[in-house]
SEMARDREN-743990 format. One line per field, with one value per residue (C-alpha): x, y, z; residue number from 1. Coordinates in nm, 4 decimals. Layout:
% SEMARDREN-743990
c1 = (X / ...) $
c2 = (Y / ...) $
c3 = (Z / ...) $
seq = (NUM / ...) $
% end
This chain:
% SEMARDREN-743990
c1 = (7.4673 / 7.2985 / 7.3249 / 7.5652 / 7.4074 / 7.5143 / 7.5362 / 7.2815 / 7.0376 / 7.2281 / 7.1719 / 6.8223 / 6.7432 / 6.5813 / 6.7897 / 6.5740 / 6.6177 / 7.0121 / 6.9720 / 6.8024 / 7.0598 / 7.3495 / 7.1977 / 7.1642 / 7.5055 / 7.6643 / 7.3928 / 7.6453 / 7.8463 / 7.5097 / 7.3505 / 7.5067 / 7.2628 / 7.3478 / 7.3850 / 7.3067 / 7.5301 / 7.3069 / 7.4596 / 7.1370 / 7.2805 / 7.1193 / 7.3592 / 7.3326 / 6.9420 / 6.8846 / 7.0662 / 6.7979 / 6.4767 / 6.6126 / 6.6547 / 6.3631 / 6.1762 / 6.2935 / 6.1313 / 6.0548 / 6.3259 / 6.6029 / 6.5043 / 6.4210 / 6.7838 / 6.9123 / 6.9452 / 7.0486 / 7.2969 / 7.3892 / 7.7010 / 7.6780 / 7.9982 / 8.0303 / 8.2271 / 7.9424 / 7.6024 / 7.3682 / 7.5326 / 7.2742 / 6.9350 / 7.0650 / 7.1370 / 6.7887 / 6.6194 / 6.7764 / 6.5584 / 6.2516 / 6.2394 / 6.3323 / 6.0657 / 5.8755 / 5.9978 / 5.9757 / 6.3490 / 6.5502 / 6.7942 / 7.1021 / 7.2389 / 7.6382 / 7.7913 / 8.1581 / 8.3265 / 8.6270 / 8.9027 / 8.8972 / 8.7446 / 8.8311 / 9.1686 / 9.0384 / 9.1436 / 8.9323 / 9.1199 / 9.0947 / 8.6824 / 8.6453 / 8.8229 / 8.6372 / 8.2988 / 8.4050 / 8.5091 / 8.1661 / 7.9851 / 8.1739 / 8.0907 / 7.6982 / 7.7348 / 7.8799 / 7.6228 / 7.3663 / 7.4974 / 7.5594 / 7.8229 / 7.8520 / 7.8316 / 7.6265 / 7.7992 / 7.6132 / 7.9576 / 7.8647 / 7.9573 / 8.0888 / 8.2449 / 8.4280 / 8.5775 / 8.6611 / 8.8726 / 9.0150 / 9.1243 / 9.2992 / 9.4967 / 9.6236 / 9.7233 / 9.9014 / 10.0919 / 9.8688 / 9.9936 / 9.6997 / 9.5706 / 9.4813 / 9.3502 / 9.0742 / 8.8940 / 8.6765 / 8.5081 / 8.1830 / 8.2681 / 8.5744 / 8.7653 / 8.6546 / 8.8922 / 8.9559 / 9.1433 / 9.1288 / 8.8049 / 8.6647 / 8.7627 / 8.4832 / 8.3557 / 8.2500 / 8.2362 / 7.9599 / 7.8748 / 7.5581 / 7.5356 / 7.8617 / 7.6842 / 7.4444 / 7.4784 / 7.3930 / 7.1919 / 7.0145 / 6.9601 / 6.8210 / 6.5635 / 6.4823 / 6.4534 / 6.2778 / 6.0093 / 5.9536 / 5.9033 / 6.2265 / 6.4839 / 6.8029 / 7.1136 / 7.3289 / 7.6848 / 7.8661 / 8.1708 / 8.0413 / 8.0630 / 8.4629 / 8.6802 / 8.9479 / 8.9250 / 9.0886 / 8.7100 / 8.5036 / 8.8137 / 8.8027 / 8.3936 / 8.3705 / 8.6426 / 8.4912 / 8.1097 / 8.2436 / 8.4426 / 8.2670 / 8.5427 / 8.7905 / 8.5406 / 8.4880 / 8.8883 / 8.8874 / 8.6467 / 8.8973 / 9.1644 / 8.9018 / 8.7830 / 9.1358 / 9.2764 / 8.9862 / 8.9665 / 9.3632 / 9.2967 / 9.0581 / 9.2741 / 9.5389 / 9.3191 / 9.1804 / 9.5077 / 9.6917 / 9.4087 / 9.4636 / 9.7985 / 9.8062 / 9.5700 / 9.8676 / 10.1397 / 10.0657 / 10.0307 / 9.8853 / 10.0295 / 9.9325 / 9.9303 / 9.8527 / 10.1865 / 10.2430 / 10.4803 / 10.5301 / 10.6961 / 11.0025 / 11.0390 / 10.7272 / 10.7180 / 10.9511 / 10.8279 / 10.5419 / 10.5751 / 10.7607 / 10.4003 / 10.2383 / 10.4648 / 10.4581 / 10.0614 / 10.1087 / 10.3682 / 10.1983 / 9.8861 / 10.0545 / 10.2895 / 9.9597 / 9.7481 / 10.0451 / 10.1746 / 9.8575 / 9.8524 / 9.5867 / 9.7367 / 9.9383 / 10.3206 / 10.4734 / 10.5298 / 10.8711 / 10.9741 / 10.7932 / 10.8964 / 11.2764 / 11.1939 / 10.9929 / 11.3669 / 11.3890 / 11.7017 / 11.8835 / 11.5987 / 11.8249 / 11.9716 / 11.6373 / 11.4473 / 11.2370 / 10.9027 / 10.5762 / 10.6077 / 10.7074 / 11.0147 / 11.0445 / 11.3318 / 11.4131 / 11.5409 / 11.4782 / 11.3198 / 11.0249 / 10.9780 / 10.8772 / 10.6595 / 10.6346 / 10.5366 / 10.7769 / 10.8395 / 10.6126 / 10.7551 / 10.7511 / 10.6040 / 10.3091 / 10.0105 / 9.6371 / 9.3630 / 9.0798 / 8.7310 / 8.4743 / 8.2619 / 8.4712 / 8.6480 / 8.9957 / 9.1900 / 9.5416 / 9.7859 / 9.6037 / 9.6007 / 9.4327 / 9.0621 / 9.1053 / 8.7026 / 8.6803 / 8.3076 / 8.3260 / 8.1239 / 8.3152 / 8.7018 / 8.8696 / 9.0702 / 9.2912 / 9.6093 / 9.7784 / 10.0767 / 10.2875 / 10.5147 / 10.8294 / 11.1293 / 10.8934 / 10.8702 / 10.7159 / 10.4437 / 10.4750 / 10.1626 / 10.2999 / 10.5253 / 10.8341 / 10.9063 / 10.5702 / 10.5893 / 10.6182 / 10.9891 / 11.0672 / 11.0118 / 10.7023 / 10.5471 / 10.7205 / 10.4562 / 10.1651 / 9.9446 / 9.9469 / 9.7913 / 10.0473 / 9.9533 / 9.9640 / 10.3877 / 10.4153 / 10.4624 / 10.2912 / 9.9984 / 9.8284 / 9.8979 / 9.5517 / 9.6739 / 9.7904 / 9.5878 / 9.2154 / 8.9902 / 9.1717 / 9.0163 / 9.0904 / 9.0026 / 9.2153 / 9.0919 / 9.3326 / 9.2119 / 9.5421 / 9.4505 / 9.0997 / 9.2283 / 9.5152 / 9.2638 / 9.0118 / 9.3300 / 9.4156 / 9.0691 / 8.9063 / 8.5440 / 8.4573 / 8.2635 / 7.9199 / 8.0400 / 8.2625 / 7.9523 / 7.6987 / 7.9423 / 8.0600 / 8.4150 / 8.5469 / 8.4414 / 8.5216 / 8.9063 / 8.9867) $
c2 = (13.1035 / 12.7704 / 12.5061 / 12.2139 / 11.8944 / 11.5341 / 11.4565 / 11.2028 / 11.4947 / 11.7357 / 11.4742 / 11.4693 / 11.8334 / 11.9736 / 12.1430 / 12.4788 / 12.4932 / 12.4412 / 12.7261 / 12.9388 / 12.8869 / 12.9537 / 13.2694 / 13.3658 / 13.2791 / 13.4859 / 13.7961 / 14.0568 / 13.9192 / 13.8812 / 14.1735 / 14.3648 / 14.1701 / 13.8147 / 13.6559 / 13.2760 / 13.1242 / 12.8377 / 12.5845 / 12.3624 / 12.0482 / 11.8893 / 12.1140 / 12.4775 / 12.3936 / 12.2827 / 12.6038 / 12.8206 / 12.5955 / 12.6666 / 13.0274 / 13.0602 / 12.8954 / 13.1441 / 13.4920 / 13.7167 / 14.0068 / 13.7647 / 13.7164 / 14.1093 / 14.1007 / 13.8301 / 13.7612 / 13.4548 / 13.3987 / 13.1363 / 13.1005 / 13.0131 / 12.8822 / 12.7919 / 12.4802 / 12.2516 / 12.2399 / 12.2188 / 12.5048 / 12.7816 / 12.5446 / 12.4612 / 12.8297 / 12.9486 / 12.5615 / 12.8009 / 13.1114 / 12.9896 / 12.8032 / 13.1528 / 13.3053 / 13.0680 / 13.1329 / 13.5261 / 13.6194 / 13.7839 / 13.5745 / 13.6556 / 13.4450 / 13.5517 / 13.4409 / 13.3733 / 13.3749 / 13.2033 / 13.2405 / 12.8911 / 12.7223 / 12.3213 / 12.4574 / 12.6316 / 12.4277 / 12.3550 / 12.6324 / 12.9081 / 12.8113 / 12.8239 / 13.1818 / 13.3436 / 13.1934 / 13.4326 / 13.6737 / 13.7396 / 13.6379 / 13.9315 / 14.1826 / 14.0816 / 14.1008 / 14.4518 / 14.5631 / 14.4669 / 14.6181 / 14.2738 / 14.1910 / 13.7838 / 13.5266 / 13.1735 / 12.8401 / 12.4782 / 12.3344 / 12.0457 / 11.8271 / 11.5705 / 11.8463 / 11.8994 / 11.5652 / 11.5066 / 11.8356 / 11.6820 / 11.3726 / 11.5604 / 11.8128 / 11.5557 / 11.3446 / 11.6101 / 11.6727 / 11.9986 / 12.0748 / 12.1114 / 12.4420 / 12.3087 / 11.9975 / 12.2224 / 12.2179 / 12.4954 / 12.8030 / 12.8763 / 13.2321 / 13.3253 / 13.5111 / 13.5412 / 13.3204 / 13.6264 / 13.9508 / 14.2440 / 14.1445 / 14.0369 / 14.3481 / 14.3652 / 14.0638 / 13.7400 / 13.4010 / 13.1636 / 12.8014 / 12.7775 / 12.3863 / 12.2864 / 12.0754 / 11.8919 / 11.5828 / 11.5483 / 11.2522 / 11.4998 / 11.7501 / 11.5429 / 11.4158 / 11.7824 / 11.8643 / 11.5747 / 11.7134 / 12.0009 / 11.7755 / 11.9421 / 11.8437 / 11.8736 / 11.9078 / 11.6038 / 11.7637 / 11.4771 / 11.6264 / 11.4747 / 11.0944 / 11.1299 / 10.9655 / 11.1787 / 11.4034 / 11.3563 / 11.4587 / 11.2250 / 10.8960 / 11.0404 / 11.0702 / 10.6972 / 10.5810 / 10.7416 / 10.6418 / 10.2805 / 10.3475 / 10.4175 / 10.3916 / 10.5945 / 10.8669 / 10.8607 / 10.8803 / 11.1926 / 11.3258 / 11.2913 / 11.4671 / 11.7306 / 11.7508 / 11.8193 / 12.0795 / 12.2700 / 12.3418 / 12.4256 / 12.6707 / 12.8444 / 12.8875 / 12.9619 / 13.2646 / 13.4122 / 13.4355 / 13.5839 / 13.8378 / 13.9703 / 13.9477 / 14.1410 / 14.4319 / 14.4977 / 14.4993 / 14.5547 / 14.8942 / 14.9520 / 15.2809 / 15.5213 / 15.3140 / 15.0226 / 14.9484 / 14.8109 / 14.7702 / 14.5504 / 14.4991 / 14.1997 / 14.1477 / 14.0069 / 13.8867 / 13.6359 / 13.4988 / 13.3928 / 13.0301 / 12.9568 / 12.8305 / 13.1269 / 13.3325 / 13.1658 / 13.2468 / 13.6037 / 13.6560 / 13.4610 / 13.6758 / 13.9976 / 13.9940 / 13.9113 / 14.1952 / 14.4360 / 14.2909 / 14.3223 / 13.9495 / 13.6960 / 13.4156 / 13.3657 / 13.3237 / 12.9662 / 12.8437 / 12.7112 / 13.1009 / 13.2547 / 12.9845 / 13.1493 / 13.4950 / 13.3705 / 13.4748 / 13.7522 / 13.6757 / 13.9232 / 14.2002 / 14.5122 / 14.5152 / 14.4337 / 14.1304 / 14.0958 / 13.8514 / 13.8344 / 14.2231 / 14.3314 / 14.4485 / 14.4077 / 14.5815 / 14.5834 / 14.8714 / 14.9872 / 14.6630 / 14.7604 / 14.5835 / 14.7722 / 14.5676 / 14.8135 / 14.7423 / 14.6696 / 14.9390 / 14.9821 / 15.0702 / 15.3881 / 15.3704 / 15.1599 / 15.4344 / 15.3720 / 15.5709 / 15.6323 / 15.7183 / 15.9778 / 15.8436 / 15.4949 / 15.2889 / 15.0318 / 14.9108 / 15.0348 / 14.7508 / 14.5264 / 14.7591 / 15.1212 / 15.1850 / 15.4741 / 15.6297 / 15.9426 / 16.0689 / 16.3728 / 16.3841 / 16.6127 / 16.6076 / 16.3538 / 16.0681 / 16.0721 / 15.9503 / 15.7377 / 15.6115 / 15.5245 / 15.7761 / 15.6241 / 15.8893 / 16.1720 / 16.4657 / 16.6048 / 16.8799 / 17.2207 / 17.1583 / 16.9608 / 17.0217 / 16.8072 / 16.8266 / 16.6119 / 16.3700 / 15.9619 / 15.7662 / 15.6977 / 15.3236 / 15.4052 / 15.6801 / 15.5656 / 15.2883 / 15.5875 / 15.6765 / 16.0064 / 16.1660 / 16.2799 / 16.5944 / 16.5062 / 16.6085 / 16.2719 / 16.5533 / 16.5260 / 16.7008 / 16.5474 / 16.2961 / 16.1934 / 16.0072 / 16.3164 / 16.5680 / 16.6335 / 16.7630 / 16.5541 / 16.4531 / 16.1060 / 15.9349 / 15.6947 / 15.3657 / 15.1138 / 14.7626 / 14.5797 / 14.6430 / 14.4581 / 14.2049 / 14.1123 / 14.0075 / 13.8582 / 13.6529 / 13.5860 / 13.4387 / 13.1607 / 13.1772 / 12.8112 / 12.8485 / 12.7303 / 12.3692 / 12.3198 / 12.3596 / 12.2449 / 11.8741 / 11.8433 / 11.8173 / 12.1377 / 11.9899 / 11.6675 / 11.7655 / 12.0565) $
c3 = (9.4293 / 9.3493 / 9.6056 / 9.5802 / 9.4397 / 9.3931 / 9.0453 / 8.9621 / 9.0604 / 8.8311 / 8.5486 / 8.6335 / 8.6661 / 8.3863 / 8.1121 / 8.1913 / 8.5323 / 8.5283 / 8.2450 / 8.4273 / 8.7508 / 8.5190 / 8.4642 / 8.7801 / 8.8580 / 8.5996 / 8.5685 / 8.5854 / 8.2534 / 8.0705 / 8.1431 / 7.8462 / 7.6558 / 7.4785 / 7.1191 / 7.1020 / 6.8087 / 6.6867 / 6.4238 / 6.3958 / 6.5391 / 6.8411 / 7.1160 / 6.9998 / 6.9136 / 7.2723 / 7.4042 / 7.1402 / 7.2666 / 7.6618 / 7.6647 / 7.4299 / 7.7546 / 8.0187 / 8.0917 / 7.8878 / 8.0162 / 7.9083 / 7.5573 / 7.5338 / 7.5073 / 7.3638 / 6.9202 / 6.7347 / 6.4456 / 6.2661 / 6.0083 / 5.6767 / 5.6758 / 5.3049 / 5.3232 / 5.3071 / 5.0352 / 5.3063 / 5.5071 / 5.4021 / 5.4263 / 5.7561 / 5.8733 / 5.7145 / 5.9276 / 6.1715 / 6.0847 / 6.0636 / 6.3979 / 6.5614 / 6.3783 / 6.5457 / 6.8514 / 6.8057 / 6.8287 / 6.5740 / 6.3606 / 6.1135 / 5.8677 / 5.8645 / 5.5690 / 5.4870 / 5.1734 / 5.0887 / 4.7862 / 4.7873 / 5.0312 / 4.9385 / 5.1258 / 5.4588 / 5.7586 / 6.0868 / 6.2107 / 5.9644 / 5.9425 / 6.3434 / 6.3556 / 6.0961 / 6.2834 / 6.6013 / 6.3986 / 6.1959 / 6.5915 / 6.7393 / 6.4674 / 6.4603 / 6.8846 / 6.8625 / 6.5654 / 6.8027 / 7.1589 / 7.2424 / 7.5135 / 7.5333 / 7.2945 / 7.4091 / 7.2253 / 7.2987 / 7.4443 / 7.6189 / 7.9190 / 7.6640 / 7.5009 / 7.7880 / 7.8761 / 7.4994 / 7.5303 / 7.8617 / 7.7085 / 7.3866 / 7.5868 / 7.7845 / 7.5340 / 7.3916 / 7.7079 / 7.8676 / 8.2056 / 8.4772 / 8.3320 / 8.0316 / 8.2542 / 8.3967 / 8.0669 / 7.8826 / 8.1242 / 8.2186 / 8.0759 / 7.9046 / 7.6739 / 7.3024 / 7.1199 / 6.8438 / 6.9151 / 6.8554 / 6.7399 / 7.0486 / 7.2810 / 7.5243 / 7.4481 / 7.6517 / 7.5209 / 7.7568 / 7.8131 / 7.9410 / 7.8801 / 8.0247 / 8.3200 / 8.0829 / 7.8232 / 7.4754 / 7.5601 / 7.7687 / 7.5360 / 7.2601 / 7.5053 / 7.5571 / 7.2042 / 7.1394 / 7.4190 / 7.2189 / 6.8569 / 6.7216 / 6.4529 / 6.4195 / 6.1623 / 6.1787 / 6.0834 / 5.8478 / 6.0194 / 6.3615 / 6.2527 / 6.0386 / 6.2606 / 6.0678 / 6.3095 / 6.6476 / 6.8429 / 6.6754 / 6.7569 / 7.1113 / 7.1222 / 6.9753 / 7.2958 / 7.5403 / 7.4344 / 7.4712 / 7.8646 / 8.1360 / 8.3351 / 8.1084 / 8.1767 / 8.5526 / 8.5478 / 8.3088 / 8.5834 / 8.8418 / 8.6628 / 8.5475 / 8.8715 / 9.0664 / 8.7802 / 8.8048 / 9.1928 / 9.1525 / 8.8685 / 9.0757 / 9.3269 / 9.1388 / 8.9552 / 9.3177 / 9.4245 / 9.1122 / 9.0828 / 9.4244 / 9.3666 / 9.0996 / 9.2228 / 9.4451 / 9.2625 / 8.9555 / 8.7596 / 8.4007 / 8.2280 / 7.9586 / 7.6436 / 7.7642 / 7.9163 / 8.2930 / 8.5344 / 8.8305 / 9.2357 / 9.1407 / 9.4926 / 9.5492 / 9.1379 / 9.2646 / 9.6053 / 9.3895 / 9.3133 / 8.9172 / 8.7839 / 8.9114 / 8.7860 / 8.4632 / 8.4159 / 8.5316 / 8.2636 / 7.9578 / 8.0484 / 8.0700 / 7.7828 / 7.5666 / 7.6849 / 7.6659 / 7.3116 / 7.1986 / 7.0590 / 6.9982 / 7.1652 / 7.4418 / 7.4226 / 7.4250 / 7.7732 / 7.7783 / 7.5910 / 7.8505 / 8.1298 / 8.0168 / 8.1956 / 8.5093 / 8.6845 / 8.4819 / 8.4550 / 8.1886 / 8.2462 / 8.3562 / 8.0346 / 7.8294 / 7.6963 / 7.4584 / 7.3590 / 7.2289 / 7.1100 / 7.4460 / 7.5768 / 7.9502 / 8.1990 / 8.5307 / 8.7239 / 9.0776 / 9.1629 / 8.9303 / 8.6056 / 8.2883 / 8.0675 / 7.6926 / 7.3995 / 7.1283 / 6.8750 / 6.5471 / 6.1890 / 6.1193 / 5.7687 / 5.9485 / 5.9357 / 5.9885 / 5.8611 / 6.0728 / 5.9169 / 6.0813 / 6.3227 / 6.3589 / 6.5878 / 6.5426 / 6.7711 / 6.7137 / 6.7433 / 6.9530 / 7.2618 / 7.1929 / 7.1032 / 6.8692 / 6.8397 / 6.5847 / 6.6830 / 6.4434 / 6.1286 / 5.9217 / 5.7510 / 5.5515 / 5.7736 / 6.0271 / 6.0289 / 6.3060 / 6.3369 / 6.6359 / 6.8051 / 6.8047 / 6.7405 / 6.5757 / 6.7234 / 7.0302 / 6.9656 / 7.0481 / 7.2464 / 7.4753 / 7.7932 / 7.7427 / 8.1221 / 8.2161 / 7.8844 / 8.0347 / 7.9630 / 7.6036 / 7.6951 / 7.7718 / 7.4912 / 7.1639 / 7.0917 / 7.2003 / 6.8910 / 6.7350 / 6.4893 / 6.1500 / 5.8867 / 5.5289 / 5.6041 / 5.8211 / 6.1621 / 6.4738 / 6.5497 / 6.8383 / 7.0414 / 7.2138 / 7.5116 / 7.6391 / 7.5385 / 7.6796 / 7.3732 / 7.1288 / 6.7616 / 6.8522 / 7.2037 / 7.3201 / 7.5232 / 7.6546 / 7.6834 / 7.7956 / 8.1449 / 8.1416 / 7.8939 / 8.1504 / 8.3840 / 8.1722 / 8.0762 / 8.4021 / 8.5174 / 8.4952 / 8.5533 / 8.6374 / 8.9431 / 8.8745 / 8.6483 / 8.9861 / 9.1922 / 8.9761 / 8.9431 / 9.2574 / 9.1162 / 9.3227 / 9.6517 / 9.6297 / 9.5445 / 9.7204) $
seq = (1 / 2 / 3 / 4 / 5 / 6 / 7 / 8 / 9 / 10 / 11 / 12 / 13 / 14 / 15 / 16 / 17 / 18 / 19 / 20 / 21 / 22 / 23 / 24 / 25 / 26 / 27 / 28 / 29 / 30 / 31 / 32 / 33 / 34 / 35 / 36 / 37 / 38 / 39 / 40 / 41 / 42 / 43 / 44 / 45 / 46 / 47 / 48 / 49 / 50 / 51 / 52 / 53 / 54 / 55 / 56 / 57 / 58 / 59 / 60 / 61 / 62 / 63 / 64 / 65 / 66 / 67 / 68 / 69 / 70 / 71 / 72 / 73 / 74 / 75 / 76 / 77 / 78 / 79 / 80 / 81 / 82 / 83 / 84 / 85 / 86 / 87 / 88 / 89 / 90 / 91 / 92 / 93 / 94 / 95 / 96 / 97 / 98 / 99 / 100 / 101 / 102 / 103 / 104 / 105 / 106 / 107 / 108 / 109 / 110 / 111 / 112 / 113 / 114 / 115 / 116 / 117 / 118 / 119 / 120 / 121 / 122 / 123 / 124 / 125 / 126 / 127 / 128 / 129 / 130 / 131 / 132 / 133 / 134 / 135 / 136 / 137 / 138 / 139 / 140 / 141 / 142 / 143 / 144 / 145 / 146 / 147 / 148 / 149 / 150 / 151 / 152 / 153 / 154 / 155 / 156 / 157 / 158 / 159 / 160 / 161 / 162 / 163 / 164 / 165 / 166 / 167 / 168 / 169 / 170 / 171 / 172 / 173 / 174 / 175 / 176 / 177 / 178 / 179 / 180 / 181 / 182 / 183 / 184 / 185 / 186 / 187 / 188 / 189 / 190 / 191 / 192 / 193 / 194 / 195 / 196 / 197 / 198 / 199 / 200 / 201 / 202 / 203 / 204 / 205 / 206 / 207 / 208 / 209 / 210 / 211 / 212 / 213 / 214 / 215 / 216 / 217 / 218 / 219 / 220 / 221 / 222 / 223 / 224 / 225 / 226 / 227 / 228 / 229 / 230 / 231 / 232 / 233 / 234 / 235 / 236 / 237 / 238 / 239 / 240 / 241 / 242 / 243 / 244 / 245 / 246 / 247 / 248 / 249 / 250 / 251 / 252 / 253 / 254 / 255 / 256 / 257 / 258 / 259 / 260 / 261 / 262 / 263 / 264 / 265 / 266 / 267 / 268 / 269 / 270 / 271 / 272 / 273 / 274 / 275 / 276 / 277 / 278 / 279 / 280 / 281 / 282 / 283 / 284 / 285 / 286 / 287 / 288 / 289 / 290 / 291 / 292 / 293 / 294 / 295 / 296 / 297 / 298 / 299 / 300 / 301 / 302 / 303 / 304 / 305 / 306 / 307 / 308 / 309 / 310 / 311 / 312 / 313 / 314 / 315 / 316 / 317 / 318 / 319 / 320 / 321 / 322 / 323 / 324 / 325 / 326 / 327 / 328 / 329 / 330 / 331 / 332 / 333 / 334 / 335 / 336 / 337 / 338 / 339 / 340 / 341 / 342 / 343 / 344 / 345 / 346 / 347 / 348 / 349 / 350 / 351 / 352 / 353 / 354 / 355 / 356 / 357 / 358 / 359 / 360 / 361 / 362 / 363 / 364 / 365 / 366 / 367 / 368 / 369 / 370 / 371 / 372 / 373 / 374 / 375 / 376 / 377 / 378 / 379 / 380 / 381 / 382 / 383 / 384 / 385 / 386 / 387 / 388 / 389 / 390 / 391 / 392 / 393 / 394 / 395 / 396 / 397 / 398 / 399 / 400 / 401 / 402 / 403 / 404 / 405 / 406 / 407 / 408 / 409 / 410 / 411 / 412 / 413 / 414 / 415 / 416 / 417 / 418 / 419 / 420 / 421 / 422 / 423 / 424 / 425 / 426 / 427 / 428 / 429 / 430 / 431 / 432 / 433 / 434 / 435 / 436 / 437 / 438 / 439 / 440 / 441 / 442 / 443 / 444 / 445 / 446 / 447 / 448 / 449 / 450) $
% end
């Protein structure tokens, strides 16, 4: 664990050495290998030029890709500027290019989500388990600013993780998004790139004070004091999320149970000694990993069941339904049409739903057909006496004959054609965290406010 420094020295330290600390810090979630997404502006071509400068068994396992985006001209020059400085650097590169129906209408939005999606499919092509961004230490008190402005609560306070979530699901199952940069400036890492005689893309995008980032980069360039106060707030929300997370995750190892299918159930006695925004986190992460959803709920919908009040009779949200009975509280999927039938190809992998990694490894037959459970009926196969609650099995994949009837369900059946792996469980507590440790260290900003 690195040791704690005063700040002017982590200013001062080298961009490689905080690198190669970060790494350190976090070797178990990059030792599934990593893929550095590199833009060609100044941050994400620092973050290339750093790793490229640390031993040789990191970059063994490390790639680079860069998206052609298509919104801009200069989009494909700059991803192939890209190329040829990894070429120099003697580690493999992609170009990943998206297309658009039209793209003079694709918001910010739409453009950032397709970027993770096409990261996530070149890190899984590649056995790749995390993806590197250049997020920044300016990054991260422009973010600060904006979600206060727009009213975040101290969660959202505590800024961008040193690892986290990928922002895309189900496309990100497995997946690790990392900010290796977090502690350093973009003053900084110009001067580094400038050490090395580099260039780098100037994104037009960067200097439009259209957009909310660049107003807030301009006001905070100009106010030194405006930014030592952002520190303070970032610097007190962050030590309280931490907190927060170590004590939900033990909480939750206790009294929490995940089920076949990916639902889960947990103790409401001790739900409810927890305190309401505790409970409110536990809930918002749950009810996404367990819906099966990309984002989390709304809080003040989800801040409506942190009594549970009207559970024993059912409540629904965010494609859950959760009930209360016995002092235990079922959190199931919703139901699924019917008529709604995936077709899984030999030797391939979806995830069913959000929630189920369905993997065919055969090489031989036409597709399979899945479908949820719901009120079909129960194979002879099976022993009705041993089958989990209705609440439970109706959302459970099976597989249909070309006469729409059950023939397998693989959840409970060893030897099936289709194997079954539920990810709500280590979603949930991906969800939950909030792996911050080393910026808190690393700035001082834990210490001085806990």
């Amino acid at each position: 664990m690195p040791a704690v420094t005063e700040r002017s020295d982590v200013k001062g330290r080298s961009v490689i050495e905080r690198l190669s600390q970060f790494v350190s810090f976090y070797e178990d979630d990059l030792s599934g290998g990593l893929l550095l997404a590199v833009s060609g502006g100044s941050d994400s071509l620092a973050l290339l030029y750093a790793f490229a400068s640390l031993p040789d068994v990191i970059k063994s396992a490390m790639r680079v890709s860069t998206v052609d985006h298509g919104l801009r001209p200069e989009a494909r020059a700059e991803a192939e500027m890209v190329g040829d400085v990894c070429n120099r650097l003697d580690i493999p590169h992609d170009i990943l290019t998206l297309k658009w129906d039209d793209a003079a209408s694709v918001s910010q939005a739409q453009a950032r989500r397709a970027r993770y999606a096409a990261l996530a499919a070149n890190a899984r092509a590649h056995g790749l388990a995390a993806i590197a961004t250049g997020h920044t230490y300016d990054d991260q008190l422009e973010t600060v600013f904006i979600r206060e402005g727009a009213g975040s609560g101290l969660y959202g306070l505590a800024g961008m993780a040193d690892v986290a979530p990928l922002p895309v699901w189900p496309e990100g199952y497995d997946l690790s998004l990392v900010r290796p940069l977090l502690t350093a400036g973009r003053h900084d890492l110009r001067e580094f790139l400038k050490s090395f005689g580099a260039e780098w893309v100037e994104d037009p995008s960067n200097t439009n004070t259209a957009f909310e980032r660049v107003r807030v980069r301009n006001l905070l360039s100009d106010n030194p004091d405006e930014v030592k106060r952002l520190e303070r707030v970032l610097g007190h929300a962050i030590s309280q999320r931490i907190s927060d997370t170590d004590q939900m995750t033990g909480w939750a190892a206790q009294h929490v149970d995940f089920l076949v299918g990916g639902a889960a159930e947990f103790d409401v006695p001790a739900f409810l000694k927890l305190e309401p925004a505790l409970r409110l986190r536990f809930l918002m992460a749950l009810l996404t990993a367990v819906g099966g959803k990309e984002a989390l709920p709304r809080q003040e919908k989800a801040g409506a069941l942190i009594d549970l009040s009207g559970c024993e009779a059912g409540r629904t949200l965010h494609g859950c339904r959760l009930q209360v009975r016995d002092g235990v509280c079922l959190v199931a999927p919703e139901p699924v049409p019917l008529a709604d039938v995936l077709s899984l190809e030999p030797q391939s992998s979806e995830v069913w739903k959000g929630r189920t990694l369905l993997t065919r490894a055969d090489n031989c037959g036409g597709q399979s057909l899945i479908a949820s459970w719901e009120t079909r009926e129960v194979p002879r196969s099976l022993d009705r006496g041993s089958l989990p609650r209705y609440d439970i099995r109706h959302s459970l994949p099976v597989i249909l004959n070309d006469a729409g009837e059950v023939t397998e369900v693989p959840h409970l059946e060893d030897g099936a054609s289709v194997c079954p792996r539920d990810l709500s469980q280590a979603r949930f507590y991906k969800l939950l965290q909030f792996k911050a440790q080393f910026f808190a260290t690393e700035t001082r900003q834990r210490e001085s406010f806990s």
